[in-house]
N, C-alpha and C positions, 0 to 999 in steps of 0.2 A: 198559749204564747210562750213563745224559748226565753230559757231562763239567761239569755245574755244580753236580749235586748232591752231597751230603754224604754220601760212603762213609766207612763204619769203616777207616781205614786203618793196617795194622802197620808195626812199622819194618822197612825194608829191613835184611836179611844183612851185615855188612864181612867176607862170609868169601873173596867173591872179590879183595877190596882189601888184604887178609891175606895173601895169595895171591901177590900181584903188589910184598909190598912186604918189602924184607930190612934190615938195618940201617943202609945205604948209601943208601937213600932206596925211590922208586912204579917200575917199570919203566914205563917211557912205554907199549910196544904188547907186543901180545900177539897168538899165532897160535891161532885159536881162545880155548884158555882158557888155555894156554899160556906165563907170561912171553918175551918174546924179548928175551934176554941178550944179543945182540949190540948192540941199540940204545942200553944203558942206561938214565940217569934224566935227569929234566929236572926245573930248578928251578917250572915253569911247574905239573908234575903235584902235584906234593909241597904248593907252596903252598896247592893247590885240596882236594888229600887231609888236608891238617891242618886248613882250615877243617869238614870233614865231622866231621873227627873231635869238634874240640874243640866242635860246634855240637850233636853228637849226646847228648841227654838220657839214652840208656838204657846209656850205659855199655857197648856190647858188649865179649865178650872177646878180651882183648888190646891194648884200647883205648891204655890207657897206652905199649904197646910201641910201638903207629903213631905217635904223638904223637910221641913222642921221635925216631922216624927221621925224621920228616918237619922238626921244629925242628934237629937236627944239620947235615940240608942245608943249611935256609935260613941256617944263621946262619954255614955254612962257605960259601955262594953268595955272602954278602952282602960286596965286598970293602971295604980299610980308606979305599975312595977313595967308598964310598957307592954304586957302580957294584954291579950283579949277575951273574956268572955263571950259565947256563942249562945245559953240558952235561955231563953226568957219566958215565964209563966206568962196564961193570961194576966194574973193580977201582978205582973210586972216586977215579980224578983226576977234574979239571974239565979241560974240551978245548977251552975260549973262551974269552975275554976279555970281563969286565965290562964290559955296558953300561946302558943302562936302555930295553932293549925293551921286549916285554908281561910280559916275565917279572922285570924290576925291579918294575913296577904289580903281577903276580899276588906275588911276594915280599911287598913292603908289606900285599896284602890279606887274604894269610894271617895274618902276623904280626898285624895290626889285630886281627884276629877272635881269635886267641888271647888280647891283649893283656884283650879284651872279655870270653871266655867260658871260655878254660880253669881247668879246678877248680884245678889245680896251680899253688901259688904259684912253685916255683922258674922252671916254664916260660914265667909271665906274664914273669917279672922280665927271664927270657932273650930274651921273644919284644920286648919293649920295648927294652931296647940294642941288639940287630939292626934293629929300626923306625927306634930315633933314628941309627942311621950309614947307613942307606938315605934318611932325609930329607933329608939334607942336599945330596938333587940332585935334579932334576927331566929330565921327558920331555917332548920337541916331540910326541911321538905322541900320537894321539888314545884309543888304547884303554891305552895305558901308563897311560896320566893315570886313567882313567877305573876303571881297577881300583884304583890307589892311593887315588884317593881314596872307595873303599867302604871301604879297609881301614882310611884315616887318620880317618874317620868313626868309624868303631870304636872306633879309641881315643882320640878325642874324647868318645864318650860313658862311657867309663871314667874317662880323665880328661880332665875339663875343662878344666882351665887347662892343659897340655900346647902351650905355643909352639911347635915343634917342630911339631907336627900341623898346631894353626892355620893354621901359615903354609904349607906344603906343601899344605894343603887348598884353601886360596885358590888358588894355584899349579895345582893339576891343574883345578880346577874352569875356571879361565879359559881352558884345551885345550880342552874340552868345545863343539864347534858347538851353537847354537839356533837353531831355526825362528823367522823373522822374524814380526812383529804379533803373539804370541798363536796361532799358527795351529796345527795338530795334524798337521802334514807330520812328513818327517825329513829334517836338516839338510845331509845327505850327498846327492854326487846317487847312489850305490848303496847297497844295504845290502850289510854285510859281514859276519861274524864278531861272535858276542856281542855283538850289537848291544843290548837290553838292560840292556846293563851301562851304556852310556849314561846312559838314562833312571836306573837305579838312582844313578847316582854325583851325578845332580843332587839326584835324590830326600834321600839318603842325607845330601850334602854340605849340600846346602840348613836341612834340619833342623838339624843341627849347628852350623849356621853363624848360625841366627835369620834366614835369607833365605827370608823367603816366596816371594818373584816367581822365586828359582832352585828350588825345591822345586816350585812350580807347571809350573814348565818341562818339568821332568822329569815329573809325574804327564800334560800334555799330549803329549810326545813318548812316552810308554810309549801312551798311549791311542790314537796316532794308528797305533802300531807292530803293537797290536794286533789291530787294523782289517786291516791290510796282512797278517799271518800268520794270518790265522781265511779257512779256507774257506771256501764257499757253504752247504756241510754241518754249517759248525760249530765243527769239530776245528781244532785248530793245523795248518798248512802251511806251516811254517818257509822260512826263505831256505835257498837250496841252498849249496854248497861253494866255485861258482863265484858267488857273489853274484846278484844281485837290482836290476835299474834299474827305477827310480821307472815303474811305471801296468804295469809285468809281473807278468801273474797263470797263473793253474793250478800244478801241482805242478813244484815244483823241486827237483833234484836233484846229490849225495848230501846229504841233509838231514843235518847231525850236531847228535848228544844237547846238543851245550852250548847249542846255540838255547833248544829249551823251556829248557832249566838257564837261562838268564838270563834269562829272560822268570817266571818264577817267580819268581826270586832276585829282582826286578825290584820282582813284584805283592806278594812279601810284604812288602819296604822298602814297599811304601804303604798296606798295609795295617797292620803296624806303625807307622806315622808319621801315618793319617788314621784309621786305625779304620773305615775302610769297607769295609763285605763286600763290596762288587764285585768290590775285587783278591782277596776268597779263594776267589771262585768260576773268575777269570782261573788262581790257582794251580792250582786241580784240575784246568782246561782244559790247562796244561803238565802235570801229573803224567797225564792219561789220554792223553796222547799216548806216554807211555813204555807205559802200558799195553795198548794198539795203536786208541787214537781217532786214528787218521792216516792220510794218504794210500793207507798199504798192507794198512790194516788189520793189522797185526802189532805182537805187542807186541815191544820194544825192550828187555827186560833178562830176567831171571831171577832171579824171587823166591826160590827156592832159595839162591842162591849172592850176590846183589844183582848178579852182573856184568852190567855194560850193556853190550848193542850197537852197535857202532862209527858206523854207519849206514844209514838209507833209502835204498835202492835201487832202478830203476825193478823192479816187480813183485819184490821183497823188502827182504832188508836183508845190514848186512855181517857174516860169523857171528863175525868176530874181536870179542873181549872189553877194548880196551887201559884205559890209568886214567881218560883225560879220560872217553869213555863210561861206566864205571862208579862215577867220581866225580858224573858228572851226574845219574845215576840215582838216589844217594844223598840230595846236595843234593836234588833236587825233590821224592823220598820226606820229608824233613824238611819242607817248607816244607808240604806238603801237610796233615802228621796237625796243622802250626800252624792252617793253614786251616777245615780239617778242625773245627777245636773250634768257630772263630768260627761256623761254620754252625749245627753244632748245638743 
């Protein structure tokens, strides 16, 4: 089936996410299907698996339970200096010191997303005082910023008049590189990692913020992104593990699941924000990539169980199951059945 038309799509399984997550918070990797408890948890995973959670319409079961372990992390991650801890033992110490890497930006953008979507009043209220003592610092990084400010989008659109947001909004957004004149490059001379998330946070930021020229930016940098990750064939061909310099093409490798996850997460911020079905056929182009429209023709998760595959391999893929892959599988299943409807 072409990856732009409109398949009936079911929700993905949280039985592997169930699976992988105990009250201490997400096991980051897994061997096979396996948690491995030696690695423990990561604030980075948690942040990513409460937004699935809380974005997820159909209520699976046990819903409530993951919510709650995933907000406990963040709001024990989030220290009294606004800084984030990322590493957490099985037996549930932190084993680093707050900073605000990507996993202060993923903290903020999970919380954001609660603050926006979860049913549960008490979690909103919880997920909004761990936001307001994570605002009040900011990241030189470029993907720090760029996650925070999807999340602080979020709860901009909750609440509006929200200071606190505003200004930290402003703040990450001005991290964010652009491609100079209007042009549809990207700003970076490689790509890297959840690159995507880029474009989304102008996107996202831009709207929020009543900046058309920053909101343009982003739907040009997502468009030019697009371009660069679509094969000859078609399919998404993600940047690989090792990045991607500017005019290198054919397959790269080890492709990992959060590529397409942002590039989705990416086209539905614009198609939610412009209402144009371009980006919900772009989404279905990231979601048939998990379903094996990719380089190795293989699919990438397990409808069964929702666990995703770690990643694209030359001539297969990785059989471990950890959270970011099967959080990515989840997310691009949701953005998908949203897509999904505009088609229809």
């Amino acid at each position: 089936m072409s990856a732009v038309e409109a398949p009936a799509i079911a929700p993905l399984s949280f039985d592997h996410l169930a699976a992988l997550t105990t009250p201490k918070g997400v096991h980051e990797h897994a061997l096979l299907r396996e948690p491995r408890l030696e690695h423990g948890y990561c604030t980075d995973d948690a942040a990513r698996a409460l937004t699935a959670v809380v974005r997820e319409p159909t209520r699976p079961p046990g819903a409530g339970r993951l919510e709650s372990a995933y907000i406990d992390l963040l709001e024990s991650a989030v220290s009294t200096s606004g800084a984030v801890r990322n590493r957490r033992t099985e037996a549930g110490a932190w084993s680093d010191e707050p900073t605000t890497g990507d996993w202060w930006g993923r903290a903020i953008g999970g919380l954001g997303a609660t603050v926006r979507y979860s049913r549960d009043l008490g979690h909103r209220s919880r997920a909004l005082r761990a936001f307001l003592r994570a605002a009040v610092r900011s990241s030189v990084d470029v993907r720090a910023s760029a996650f925070a400010a999807i999340g602080t989008a979020d709860v901009l659109r909750a609440l509006p008049d929200a200071t606190a947001a505003r200004v930290l909004l402003i703040d990450c957004l001005a991290r964010i590189p652009r491609v100079a004149d209007g042009g549809h490059g990207w700003p970076e001379p490689t790509l890297r990692y959840a690159n995507a998330a880029l474009c989304e946070a102008l996107i996202a930021g831009g709207n929020a913020l009543g900046r058309r020229e920053t909101l343009d930016e982003g739907l040009r940098m997502l468009t030019g992104l697009i371009a660069v990750e679509t094969s000859p064939r078609g399919h998404l061909s993600v940047t690989g593990s090792a990045g991607r310099s500017i005019g290198v093409t054919g397959p790269l490798w080890d492709q990992q699941p959060i590529e397409p996850a942002a590039i989705a997460d990416a086209c539905a911020r614009a198609l939610e924000v412009t209402g144009d079905r371009r980006w919900a056929r772009e989404v279905l182009r990231a979601w048939a990539w998990f379903e094996g429209d990719n380089d190795n023709g293989i699919r990438m998760l397990d409808e069964t169980t929702g666990a995703g595959f770690d990643g694209l391999v030359p001539g297969g893929r990785n059989e471990n199951c950890g959270a970011e892959s099967t959080i990515s599988a989840i997310r691009t299943n949701q953005n998908a059945r949203v897509a999904a409807r505009w088609l229809s």
